[in-house]
C-alpha positions in Angstrom: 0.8 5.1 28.3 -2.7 6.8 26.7 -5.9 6.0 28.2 -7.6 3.3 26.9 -10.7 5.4 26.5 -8.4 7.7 24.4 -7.8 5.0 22.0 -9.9 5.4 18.5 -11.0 2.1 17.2 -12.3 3.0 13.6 -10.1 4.1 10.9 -10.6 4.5 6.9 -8.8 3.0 4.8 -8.0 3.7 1.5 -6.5 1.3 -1.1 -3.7 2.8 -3.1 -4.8 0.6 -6.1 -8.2 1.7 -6.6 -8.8 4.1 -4.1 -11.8 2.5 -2.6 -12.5 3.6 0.7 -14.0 1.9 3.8 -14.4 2.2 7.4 -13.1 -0.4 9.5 -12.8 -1.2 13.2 -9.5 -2.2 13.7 -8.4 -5.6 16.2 -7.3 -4.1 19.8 -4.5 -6.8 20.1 -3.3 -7.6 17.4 -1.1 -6.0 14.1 -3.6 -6.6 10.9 -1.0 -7.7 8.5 -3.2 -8.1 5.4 -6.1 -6.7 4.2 -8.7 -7.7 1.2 -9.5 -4.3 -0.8 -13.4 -4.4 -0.9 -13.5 -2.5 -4.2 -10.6 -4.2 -6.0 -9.6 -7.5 -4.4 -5.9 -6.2 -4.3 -4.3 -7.8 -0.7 -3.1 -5.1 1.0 0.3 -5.4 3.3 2.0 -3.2 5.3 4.6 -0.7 3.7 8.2 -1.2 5.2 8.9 0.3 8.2 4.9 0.0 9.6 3.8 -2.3 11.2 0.0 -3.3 9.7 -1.9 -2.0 7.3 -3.8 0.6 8.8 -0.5 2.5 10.0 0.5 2.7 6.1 -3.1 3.3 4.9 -5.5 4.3 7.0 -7.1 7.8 8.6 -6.0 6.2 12.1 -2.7 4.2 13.2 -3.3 0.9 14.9 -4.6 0.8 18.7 -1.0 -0.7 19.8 0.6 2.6 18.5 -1.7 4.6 19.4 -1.3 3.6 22.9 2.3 2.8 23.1 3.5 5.2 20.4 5.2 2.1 18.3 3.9 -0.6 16.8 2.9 -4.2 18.8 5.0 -6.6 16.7 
């Protein structure tokens, strides 16, 4: 198990529909299934086999994978 300290809690994401970028701190707890492109509107979702949407596009995997090396759902 990594040390919580360890655990980075901002990631960019990137919207694969516009490409609009933006920083965002991620929820410790919790697997963000959906998220509201600020540039576009386009809902984001997960891509199969991840389990949020910053694991499929974001600089930075969720905090649950990052500390347990899967995902938390």
């Amino acid at each position: 198990m990594a040390d919580q300290s360890a655990i980075v809690m901002q990631s960019t994401i990137t919207c694969p529909q516009c490409g609009h970028v933006e920083t965002e701190t991620m929820p410790t707890d919790a697997c963000q299934f959906f998220y509201d492109c600020k540039g576009c509107g386009e809902v984001l979702k997960p891509l199969e086999g991840d389990c949020c949407v910053y694991c499929s596009y974001a600089t930075v995997p969720c905090p649950p994978v990052q500390q347990n090396g899967k995902g938390c759902c």
